[in-house]
mmCIF file of the C-alpha atoms, coordinates in Angstrom:
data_MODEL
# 
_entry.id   MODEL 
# 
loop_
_atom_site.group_PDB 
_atom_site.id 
_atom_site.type_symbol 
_atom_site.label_atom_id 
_atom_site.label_alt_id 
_atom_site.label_comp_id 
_atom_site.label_asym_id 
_atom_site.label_entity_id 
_atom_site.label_seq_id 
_atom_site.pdbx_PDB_ins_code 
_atom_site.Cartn_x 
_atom_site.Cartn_y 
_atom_site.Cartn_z 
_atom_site.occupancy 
_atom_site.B_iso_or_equiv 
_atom_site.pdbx_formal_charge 
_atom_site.auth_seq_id 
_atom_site.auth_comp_id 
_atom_site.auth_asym_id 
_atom_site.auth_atom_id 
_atom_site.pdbx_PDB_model_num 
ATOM 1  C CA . UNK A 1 1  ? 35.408  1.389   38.088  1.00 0.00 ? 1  UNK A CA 1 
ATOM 2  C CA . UNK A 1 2  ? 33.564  -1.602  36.655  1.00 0.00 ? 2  UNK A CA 1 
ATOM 3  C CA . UNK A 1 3  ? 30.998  -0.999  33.470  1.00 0.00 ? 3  UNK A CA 1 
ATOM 4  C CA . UNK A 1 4  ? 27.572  -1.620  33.925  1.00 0.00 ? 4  UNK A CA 1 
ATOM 5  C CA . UNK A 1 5  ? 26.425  -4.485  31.580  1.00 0.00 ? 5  UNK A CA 1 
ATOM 6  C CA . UNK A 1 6  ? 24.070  -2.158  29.945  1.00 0.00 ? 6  UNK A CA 1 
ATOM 7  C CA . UNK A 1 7  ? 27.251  -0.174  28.576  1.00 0.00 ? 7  UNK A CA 1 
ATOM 8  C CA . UNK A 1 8  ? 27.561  -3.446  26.730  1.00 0.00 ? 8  UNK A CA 1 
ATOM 9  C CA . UNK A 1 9  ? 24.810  -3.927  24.884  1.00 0.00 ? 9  UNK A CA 1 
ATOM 10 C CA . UNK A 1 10 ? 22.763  -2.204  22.122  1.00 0.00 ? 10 UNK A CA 1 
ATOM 11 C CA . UNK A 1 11 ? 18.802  -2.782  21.799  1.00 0.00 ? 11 UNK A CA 1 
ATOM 12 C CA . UNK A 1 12 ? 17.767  -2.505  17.923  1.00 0.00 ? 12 UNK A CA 1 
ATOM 13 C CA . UNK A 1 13 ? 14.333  -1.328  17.678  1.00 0.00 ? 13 UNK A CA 1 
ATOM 14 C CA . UNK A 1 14 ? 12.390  -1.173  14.422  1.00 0.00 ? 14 UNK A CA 1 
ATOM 15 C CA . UNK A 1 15 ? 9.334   -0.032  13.907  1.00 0.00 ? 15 UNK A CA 1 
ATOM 16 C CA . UNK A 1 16 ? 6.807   -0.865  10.853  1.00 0.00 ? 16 UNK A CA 1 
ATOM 17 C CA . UNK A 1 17 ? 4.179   1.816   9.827   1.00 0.00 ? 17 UNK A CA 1 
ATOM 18 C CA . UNK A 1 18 ? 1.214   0.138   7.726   1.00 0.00 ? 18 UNK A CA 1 
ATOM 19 C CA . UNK A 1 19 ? -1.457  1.727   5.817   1.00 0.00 ? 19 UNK A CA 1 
ATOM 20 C CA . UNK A 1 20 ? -4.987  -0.599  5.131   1.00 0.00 ? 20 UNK A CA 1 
ATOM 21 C CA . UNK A 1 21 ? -7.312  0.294   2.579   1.00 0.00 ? 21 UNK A CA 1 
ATOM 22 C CA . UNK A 1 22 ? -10.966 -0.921  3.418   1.00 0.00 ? 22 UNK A CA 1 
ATOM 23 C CA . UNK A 1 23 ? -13.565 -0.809  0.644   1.00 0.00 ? 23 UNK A CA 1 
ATOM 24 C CA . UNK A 1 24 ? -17.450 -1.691  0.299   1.00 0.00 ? 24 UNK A CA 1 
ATOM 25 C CA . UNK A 1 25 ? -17.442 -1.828  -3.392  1.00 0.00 ? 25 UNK A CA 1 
ATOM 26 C CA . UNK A 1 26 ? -16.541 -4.442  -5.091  1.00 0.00 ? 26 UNK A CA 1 
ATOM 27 C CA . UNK A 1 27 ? -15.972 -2.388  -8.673  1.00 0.00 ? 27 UNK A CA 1 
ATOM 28 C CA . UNK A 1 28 ? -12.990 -0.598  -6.354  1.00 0.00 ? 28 UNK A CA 1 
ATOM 29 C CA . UNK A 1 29 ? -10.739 -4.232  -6.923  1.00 0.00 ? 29 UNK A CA 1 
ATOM 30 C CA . UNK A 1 30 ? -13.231 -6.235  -9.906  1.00 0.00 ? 30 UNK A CA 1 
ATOM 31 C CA . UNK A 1 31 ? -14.310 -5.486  -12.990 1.00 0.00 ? 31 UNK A CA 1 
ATOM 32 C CA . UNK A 1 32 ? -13.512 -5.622  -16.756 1.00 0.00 ? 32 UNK A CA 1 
ATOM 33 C CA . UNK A 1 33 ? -11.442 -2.729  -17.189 1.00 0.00 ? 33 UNK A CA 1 
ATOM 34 C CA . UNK A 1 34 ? -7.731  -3.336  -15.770 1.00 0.00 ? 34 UNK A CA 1 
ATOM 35 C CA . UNK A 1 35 ? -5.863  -0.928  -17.869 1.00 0.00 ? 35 UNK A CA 1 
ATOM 36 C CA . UNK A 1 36 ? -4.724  2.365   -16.399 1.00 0.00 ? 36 UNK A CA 1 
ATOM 37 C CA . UNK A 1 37 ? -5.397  3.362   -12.811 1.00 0.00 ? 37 UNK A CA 1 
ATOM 38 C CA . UNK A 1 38 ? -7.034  -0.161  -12.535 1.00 0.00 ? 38 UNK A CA 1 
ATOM 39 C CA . UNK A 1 39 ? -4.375  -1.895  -13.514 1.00 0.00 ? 39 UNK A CA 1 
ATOM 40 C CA . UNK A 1 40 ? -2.719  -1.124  -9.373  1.00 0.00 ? 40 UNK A CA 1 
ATOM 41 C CA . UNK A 1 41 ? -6.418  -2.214  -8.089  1.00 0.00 ? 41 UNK A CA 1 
ATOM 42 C CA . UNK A 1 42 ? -7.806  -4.904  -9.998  1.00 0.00 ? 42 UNK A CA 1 
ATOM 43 C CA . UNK A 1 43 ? -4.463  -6.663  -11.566 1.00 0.00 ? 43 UNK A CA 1 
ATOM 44 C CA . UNK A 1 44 ? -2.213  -6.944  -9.082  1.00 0.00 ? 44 UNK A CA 1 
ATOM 45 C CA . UNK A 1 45 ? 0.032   -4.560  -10.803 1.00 0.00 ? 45 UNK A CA 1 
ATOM 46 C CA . UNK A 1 46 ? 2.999   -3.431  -8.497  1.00 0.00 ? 46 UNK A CA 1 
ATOM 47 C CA . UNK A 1 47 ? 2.186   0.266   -7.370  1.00 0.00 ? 47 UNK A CA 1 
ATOM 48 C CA . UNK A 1 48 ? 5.017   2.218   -8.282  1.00 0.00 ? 48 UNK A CA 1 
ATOM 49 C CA . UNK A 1 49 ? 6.403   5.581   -10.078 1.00 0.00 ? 49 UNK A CA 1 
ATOM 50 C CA . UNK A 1 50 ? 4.705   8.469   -11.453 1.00 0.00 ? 50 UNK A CA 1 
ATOM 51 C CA . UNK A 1 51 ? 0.590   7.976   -11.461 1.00 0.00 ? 51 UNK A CA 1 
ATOM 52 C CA . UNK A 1 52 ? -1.124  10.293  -13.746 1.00 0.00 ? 52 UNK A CA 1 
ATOM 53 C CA . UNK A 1 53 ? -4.308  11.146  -11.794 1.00 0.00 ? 53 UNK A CA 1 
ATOM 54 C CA . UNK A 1 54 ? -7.215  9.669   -13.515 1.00 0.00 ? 54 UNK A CA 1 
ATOM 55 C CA . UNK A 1 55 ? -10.031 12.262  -12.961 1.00 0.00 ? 55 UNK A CA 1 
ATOM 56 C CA . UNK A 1 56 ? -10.584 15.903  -12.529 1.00 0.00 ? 56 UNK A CA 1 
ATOM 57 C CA . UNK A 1 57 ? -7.280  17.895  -14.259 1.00 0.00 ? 57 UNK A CA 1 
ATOM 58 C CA . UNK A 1 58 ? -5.792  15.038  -15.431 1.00 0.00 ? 58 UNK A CA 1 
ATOM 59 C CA . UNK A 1 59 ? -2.241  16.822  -15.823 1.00 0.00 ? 59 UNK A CA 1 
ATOM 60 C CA . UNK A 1 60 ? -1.579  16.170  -12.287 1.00 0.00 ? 60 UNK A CA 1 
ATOM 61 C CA . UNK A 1 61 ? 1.138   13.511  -11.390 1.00 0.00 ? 61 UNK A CA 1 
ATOM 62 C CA . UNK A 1 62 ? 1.399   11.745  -8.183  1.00 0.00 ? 62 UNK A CA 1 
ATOM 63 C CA . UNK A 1 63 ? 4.948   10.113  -7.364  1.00 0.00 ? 63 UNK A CA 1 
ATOM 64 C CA . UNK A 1 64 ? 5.144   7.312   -5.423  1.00 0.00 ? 64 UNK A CA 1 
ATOM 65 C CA . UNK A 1 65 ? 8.600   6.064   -3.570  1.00 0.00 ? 65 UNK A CA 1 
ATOM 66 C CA . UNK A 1 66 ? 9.382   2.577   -3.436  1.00 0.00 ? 66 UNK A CA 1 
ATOM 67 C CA . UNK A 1 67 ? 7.233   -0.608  -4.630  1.00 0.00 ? 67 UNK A CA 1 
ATOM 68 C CA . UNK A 1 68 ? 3.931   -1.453  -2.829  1.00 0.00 ? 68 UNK A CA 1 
ATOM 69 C CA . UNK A 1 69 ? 1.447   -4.604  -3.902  1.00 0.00 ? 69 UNK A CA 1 
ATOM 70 C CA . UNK A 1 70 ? -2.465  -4.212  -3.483  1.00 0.00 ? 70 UNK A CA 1 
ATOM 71 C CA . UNK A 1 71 ? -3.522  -7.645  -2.099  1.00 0.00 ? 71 UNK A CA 1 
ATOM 72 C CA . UNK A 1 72 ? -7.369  -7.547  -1.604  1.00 0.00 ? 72 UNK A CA 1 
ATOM 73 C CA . UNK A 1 73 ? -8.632  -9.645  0.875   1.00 0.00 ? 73 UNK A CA 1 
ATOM 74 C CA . UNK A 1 74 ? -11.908 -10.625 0.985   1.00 0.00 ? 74 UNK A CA 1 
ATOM 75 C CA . UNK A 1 75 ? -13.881 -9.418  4.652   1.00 0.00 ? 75 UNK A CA 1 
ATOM 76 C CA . UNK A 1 76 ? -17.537 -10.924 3.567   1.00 0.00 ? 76 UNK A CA 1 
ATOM 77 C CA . UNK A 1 77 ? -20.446 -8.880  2.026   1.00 0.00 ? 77 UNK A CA 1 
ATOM 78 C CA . UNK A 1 78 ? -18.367 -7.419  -0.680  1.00 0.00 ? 78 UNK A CA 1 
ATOM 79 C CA . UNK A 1 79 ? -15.917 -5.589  1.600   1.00 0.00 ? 79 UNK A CA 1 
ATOM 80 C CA . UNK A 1 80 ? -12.447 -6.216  1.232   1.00 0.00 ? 80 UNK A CA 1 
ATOM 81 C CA . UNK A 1 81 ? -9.145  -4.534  2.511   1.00 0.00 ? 81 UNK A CA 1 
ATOM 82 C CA . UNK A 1 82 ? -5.413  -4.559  2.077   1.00 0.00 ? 82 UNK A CA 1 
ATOM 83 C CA . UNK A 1 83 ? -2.155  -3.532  3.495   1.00 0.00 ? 83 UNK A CA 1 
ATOM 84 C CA . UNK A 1 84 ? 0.781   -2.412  2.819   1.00 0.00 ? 84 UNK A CA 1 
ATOM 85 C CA . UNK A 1 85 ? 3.873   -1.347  5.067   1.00 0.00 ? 85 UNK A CA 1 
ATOM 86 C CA . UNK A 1 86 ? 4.958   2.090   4.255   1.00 0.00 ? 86 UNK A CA 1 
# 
């Protein structure tokens, strides 16, 4: 009984899964203050780790898994976006 050549080959499939930010307001990526929460936003600091939340009850912690870089790119009028593959 002969093989079919299909019994001979593997297909790899991959799959990407992306998440994109959009934004109207240009204080969301500029502006003078870049410590802190704005550091991810407005200095091009790697998004990473724990993330004390900012506002509200501040002694909640948000981990993140693996490295992501916010990239704004401009769309016109003050809106930007960015990706990142998740």
């Amino acid at each position: 009984m002969s093989a079919s050549p299909i019994d001979y080959f593997s297909i790899a499939v991959t799959t990407n899964t992306y998440a994109v930010t959009y934004v109207q307001d240009k204080l969301f990526y500029s502006g003078s203050k870049v410590d802190g929460i704005y550091s991810f936003f407005r200095n091009c600091d790697e998004l990473h780790g724990e993330i004390r939340k900012p506002t509200g009850k501040k002694d909640e912690i948000i981990h993140i898994q693996g490295n992501y870089d916010i990239n704004w790119l401009p769309l016109g009028n003050g809106a930007s976006y960015y990706t990142v593959s998740i």
